[in-house]
C-alpha positions in Angstrom: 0.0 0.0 0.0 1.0 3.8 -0.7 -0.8 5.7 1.3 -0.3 8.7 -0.6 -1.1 12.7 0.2 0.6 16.2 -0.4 4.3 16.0 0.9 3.2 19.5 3.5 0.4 18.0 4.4 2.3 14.6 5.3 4.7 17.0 7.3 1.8 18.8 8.9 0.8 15.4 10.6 4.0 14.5 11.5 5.0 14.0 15.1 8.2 14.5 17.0 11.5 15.8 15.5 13.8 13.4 13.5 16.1 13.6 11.0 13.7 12.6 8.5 11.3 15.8 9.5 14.1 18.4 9.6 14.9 17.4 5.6 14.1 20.0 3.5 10.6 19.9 1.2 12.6 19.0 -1.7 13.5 15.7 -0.3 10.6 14.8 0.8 8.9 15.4 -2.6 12.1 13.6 -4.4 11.2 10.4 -2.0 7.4 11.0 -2.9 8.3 10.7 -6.6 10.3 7.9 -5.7 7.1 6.0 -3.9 5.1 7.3 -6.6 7.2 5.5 -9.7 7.0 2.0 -7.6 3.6 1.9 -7.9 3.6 2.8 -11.4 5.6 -0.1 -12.0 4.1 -2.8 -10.0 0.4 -3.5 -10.2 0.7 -4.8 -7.2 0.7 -1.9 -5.5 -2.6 -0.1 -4.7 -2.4 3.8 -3.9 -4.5 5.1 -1.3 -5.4 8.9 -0.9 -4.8 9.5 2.9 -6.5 13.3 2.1 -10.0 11.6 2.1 -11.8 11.4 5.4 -10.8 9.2 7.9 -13.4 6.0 7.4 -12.8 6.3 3.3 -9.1 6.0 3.9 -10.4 2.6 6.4 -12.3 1.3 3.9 -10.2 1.7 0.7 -6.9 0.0 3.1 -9.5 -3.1 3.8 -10.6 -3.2 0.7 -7.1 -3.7 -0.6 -5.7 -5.8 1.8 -8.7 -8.1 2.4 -8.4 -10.1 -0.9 -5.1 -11.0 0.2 -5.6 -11.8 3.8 -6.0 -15.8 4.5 
């Protein structure tokens, strides 16, 4: 799963203060674009908008994972 949204408002949610955070926004959208070319090249991968409410972000991660679950 890629549980995808705008790289500020990824950083917006973020808690604490790691390495990772301090990175500039550049990085973060370089590792985004990174994520995002994965998926492109493995149907496997399903991409999830984390911007939607909550419960449609709940239902879109169970309906990817359920199909694979035993």
């Amino acid at each position: 799963l890629l549980l995808d949204c705008a790289v500020e408002r990824g950083l917006a949610r973020a808690t604490g203060d790691d390495r990772m955070q301090r990175e500039r926004l550049e990085f973060h959208r370089r590792v985004q674009r990174g994520f995002h070319h994965l998926a492109a090249s493995d149907r496997s991968w399903v991409t999830i908008d984390t911007e939607a409410p909550v419960e449609e972000v709940a239902l879109a991660i169970r309906a990817a994972i359920e199909p694979i679950l035993p």
